[in-house]
C-alpha positions as CSV (number, residue, x, y, z in Angstrom):
1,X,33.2,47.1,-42.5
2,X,33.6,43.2,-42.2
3,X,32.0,42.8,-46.0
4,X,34.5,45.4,-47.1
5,X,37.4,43.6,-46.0
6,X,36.0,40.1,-47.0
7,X,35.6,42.6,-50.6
8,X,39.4,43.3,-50.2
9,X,40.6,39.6,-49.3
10,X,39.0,37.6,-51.9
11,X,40.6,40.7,-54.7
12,X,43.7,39.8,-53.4
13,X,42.8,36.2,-53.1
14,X,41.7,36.2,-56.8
15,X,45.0,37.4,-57.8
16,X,47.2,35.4,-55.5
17,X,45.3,32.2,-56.5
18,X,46.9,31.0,-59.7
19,X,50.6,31.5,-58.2
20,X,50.0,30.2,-54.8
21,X,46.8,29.0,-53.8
22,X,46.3,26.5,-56.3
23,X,48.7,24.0,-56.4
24,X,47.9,20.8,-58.2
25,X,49.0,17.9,-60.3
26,X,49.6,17.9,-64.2
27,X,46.4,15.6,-64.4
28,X,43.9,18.2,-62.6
29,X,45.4,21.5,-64.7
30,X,41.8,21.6,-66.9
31,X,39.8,21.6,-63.2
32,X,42.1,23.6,-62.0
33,X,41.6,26.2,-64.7
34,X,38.0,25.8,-64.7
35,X,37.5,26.1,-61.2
36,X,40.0,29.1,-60.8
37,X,37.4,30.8,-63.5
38,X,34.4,30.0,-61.5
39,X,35.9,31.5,-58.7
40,X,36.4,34.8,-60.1
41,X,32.9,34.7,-61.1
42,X,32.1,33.8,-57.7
43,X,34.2,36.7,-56.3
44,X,32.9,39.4,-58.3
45,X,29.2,38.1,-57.0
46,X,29.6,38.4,-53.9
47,X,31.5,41.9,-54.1
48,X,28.5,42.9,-55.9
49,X,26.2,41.5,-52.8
50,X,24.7,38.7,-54.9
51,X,25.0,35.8,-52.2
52,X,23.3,33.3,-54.2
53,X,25.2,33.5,-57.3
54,X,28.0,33.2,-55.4
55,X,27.0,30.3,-53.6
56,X,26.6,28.4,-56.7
57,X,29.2,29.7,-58.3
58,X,31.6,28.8,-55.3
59,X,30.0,25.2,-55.0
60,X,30.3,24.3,-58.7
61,X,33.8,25.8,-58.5
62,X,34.0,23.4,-55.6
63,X,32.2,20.5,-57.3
64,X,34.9,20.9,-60.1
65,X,38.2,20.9,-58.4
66,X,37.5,19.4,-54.6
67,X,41.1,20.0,-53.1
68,X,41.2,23.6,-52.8
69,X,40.8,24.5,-49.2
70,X,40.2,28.1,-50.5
71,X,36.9,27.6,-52.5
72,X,35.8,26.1,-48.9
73,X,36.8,29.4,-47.4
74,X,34.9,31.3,-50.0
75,X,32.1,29.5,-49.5
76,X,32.1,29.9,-45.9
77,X,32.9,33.8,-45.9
78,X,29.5,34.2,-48.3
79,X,27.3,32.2,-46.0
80,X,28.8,34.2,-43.2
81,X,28.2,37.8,-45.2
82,X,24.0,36.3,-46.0
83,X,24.1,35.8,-42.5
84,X,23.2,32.1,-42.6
85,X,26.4,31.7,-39.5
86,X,24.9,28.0,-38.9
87,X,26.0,26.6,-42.1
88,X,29.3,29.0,-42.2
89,X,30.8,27.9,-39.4
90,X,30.6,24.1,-40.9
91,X,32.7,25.5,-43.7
92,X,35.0,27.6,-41.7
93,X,35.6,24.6,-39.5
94,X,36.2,22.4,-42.8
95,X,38.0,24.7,-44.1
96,X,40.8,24.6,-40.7
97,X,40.8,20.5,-41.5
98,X,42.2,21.2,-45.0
99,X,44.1,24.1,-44.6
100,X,48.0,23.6,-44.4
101,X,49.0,24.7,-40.8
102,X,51.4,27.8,-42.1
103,X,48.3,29.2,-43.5
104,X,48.2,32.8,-43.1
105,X,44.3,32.9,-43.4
106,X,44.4,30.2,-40.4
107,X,44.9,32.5,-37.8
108,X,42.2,34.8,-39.1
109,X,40.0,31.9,-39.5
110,X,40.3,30.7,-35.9
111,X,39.5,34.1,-34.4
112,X,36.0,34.2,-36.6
113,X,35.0,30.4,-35.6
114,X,35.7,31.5,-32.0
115,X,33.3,34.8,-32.5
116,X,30.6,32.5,-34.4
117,X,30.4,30.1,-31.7
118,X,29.7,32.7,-29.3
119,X,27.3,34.6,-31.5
120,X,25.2,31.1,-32.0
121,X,25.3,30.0,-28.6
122,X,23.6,33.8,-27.8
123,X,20.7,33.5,-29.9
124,X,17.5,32.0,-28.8
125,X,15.9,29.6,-30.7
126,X,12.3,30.0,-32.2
127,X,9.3,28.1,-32.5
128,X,7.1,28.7,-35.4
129,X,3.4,27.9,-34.7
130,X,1.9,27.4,-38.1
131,X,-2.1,27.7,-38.0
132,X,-2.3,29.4,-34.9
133,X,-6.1,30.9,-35.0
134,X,-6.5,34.0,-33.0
135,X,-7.2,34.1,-29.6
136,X,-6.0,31.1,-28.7
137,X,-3.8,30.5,-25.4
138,X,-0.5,29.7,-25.6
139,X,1.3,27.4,-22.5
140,X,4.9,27.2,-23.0
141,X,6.5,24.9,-20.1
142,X,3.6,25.9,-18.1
143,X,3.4,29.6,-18.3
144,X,1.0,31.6,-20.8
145,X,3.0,33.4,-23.1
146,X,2.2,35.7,-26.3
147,X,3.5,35.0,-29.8
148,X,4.5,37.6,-32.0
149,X,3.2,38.6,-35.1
150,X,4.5,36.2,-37.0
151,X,3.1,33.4,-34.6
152,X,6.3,32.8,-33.4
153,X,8.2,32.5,-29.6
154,X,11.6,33.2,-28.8
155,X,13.1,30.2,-26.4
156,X,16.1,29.9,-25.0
157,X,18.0,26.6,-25.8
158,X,16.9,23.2,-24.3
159,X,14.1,21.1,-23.9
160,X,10.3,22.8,-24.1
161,X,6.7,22.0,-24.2
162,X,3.9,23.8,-25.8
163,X,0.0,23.6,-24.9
164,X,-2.2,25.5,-26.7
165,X,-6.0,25.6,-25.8
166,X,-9.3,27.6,-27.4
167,X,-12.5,27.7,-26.0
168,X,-14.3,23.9,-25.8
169,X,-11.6,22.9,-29.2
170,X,-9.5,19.6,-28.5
171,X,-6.1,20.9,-27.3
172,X,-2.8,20.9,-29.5
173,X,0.6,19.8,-27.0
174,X,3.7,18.7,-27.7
175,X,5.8,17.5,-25.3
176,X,10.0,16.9,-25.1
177,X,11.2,19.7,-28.2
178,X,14.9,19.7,-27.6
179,X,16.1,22.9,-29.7
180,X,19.5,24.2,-29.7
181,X,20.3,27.9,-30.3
182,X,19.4,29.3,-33.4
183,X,16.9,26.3,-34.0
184,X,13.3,27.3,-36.2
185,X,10.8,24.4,-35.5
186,X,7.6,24.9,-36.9
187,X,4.8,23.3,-35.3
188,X,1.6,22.9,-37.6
189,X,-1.3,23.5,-35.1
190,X,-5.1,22.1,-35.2
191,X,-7.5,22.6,-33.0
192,X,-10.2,20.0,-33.7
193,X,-13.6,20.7,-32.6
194,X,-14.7,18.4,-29.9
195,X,-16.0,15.6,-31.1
196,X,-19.9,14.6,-30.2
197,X,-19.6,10.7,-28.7
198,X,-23.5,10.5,-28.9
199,X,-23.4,10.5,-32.7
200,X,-20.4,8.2,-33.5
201,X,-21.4,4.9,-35.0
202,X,-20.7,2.5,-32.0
203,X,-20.1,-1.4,-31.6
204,X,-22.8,-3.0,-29.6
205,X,-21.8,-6.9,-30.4
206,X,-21.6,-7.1,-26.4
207,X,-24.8,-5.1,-26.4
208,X,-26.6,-7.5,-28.1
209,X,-24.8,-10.9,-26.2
210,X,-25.6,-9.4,-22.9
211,X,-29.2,-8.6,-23.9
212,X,-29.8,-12.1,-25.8
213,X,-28.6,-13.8,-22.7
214,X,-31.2,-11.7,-20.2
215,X,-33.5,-12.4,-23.0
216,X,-32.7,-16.3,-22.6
217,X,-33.0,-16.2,-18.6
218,X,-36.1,-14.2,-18.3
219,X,-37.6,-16.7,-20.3
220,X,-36.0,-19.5,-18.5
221,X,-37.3,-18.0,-15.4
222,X,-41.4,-17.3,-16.3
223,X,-41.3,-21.2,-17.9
224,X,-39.9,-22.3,-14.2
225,X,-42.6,-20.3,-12.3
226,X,-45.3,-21.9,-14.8
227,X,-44.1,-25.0,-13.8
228,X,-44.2,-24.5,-9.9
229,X,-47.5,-23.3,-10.4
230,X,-48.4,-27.1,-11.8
231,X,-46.1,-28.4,-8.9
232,X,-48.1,-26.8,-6.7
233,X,-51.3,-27.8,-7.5
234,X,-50.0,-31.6,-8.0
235,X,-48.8,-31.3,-3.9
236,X,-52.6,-29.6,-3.4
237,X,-54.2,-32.6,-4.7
238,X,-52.6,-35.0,-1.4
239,X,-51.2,-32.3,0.8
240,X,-52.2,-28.7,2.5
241,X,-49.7,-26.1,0.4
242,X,-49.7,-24.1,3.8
243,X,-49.9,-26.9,6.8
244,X,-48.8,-29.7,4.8
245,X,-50.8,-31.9,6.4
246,X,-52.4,-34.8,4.0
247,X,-55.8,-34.6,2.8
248,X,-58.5,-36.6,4.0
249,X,-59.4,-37.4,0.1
250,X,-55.6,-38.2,-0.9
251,X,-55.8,-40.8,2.4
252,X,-58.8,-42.4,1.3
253,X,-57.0,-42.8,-2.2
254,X,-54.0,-44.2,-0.5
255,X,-56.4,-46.1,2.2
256,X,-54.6,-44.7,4.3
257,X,-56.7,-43.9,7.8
258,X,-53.7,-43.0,10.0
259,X,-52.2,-39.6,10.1
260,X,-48.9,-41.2,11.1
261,X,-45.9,-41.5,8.3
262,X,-45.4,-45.3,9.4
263,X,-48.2,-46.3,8.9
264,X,-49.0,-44.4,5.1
265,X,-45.0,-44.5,4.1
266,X,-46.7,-44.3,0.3
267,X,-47.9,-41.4,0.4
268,X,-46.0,-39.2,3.1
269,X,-42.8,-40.9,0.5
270,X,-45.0,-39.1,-2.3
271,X,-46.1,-36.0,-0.6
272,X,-42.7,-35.6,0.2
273,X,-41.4,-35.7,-3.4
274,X,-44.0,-33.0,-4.7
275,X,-43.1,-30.6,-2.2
276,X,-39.7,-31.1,-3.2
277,X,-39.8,-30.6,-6.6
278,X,-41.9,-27.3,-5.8
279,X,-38.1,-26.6,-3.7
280,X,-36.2,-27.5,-6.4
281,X,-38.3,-25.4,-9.0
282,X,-38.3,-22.4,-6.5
283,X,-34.7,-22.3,-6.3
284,X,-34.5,-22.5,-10.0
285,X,-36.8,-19.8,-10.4
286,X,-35.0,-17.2,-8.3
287,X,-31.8,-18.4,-9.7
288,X,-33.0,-17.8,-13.3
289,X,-34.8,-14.0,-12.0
290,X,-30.8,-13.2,-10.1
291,X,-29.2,-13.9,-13.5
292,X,-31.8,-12.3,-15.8
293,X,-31.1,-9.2,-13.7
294,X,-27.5,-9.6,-13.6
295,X,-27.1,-9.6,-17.4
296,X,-29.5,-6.9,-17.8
297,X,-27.6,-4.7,-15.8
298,X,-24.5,-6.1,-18.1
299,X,-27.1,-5.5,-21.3
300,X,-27.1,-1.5,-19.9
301,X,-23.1,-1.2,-19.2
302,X,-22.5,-2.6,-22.3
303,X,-25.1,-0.3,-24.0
304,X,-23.2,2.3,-22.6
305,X,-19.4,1.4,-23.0
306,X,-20.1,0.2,-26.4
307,X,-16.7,1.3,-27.9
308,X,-16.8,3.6,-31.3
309,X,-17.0,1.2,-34.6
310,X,-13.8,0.8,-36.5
311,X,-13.5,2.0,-40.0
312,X,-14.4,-0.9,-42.4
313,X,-12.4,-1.1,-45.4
314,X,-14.8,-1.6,-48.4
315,X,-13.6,-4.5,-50.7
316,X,-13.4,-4.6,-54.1
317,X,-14.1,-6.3,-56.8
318,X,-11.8,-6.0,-60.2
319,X,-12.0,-7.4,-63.6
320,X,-9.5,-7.4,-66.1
321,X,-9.1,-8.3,-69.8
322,X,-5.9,-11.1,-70.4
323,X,-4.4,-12.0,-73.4
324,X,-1.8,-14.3,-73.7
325,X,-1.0,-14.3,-77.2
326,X,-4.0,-16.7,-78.5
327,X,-6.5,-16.4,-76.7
328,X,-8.4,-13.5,-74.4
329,X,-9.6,-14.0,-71.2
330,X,-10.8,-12.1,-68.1
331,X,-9.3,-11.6,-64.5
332,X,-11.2,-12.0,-61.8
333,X,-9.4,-10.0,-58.4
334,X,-11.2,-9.7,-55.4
335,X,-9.3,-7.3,-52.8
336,X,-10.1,-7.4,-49.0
């Protein structure tokens, strides 16, 4: 019934057009003509149902003579009859700017945008998930839902999430879609497979300076205990390693017949030294053996937590002939 009587205005608006709707200056009477046929074209397409001949028919008309207010409201009545109601309420609405106010298609007009706006603001928006495999879960804003055959789901307006999960496949989310009624997003979904860490190529710089550096204290450590082992027998030769007491052989060396520090200050000063460089080394030694531990542990945690290796971009290399008029040459271009 409505496309009838959108059939029976336009007739009458064809016919009314060249004595009242159009009204324009001597300098626009060719785009005036032209549009005017264009519009009859249009017309007669869209009372034979062909929306998108008289779409561009109606735009062209509109492209060739821009101040007609009526070419807007043709325009608007044939996105209305395809049902595209988004894009004919922008026209309608355009339409009311231009229109003079004593407009008897103003009223009318009015009344339809009203009726649109309630239409639109009824309908639920849609989101489209493209690439959805089957039997995959779908979350939206936290609740498992079913999408139709078409992979799509019907939401009310506002702001949504979507979580969609299969078997041990990386999930696909999207957070924060704000959609208003009548909105079609289309989400393009992938579901990776889970990627195997053990097989990624992996950076072990660390690996290696953690390693090197246990390498460097080990070694440190066995040349200290080597050493306290020559320390030990240098203290042997004057002193008991366990008593300490001085030898009878290092006293007859020293001439030394008292066992009494004053009166062999020589060598209780030297028996003294040895044992404390056998201290000294000892401490080394267990310092050495902490830190070699230490940095091995390090060596294993960074063996571990060796991050995955960054894609290297391969250089290259380019050579190019030159010619400047007189003689050739060759470019040389080297691209990190």
């Amino acid at each position: 019934m409505a496309r009838r009587l959108l059939s029976v205005f336009l007739t009458l608006l064809v016919g009314l057009a060249p004595c009242a709707g159009f009204a324009a200056d001597k300098g626009d009477q060719e785009a005036l003509r032209a549009a005017l046929g264009l519009f009859k074209q249009g017309s007669m397409a869209l009372q034979a149902k062909d929306f998108d001949a008289a779409l561009k028919l109606f735009r062209k008309a509109q492209a060739t003579y821009e101040h007609e207010p009526l070419i807007i409201l043709a325009l608007a009545k044939t996105l209305d009859s395809s049902g595209e109601l988004t894009k004919a309420l922008r026209y309608y609405e355009i339409f009311i700017k231009q229109v003079n106010p004593t407009d008897p298609a103003r009223q009318p007009t009015l009344q339809r945008i009203a009726a649109l706006k309630r239409q639109l603001a009824a309908r639920p928006a849609q989101i489209v998930l493209k690439g959805l495999p089957t039997g995959a879960d779908v979350m939206l804003d936290g609740q498992q839902v079913q999408a139709d055959a078409n992979n799509t789901l019907r939401v009310r307006a506002g702001v949504h999430r979507v979580r969609i999960t299969m078997g041990s496949r990386i999930p696909y989310a999207r957070k924060g879609m704000a959609l208003a009624a009548g909105q079609i997003l289309t989400l393009d979904v992938v579901l990776l497979d889970p990627v195997d860490q053990s097989k990624l190529s992996r950076d072990h710089t660390w690996t290696w300076v953690a390693g090197g550096t246990t390498a460097v204290a080990a070694l440190a450590a066995g040349v200290f205990a080597v050493r306290g082992a020559s320390l030990r027998d240098s203290y042997g030769e004057i002193a008991n390693i366990e008593t300490g007491l001085i030898t009878a052989a290092a006293r007859e060396e020293y001439n030394c017949k008292s066992q009494k520090a004053e009166d062999c200050p020589e060598l209780i000063g030297e028996a003294r030294k040895r044992r404390a460089a056998i201290d000294d080394n000892n401490t080394l030694i267990y310092a050495t053996a902490i830190a070699a531990g230490a940095f091995g542990i390090a060596t294993l945690v960074a063996y571990i937590a060796a991050p995955v290796k960054k894609p290297v971009e391969q250089s290259s290399l380019q050579l190019a002939p030159l010619w400047d008029g007189t003689r050739a040459g060759m470019a040389l271009t080297l691209r990190f």
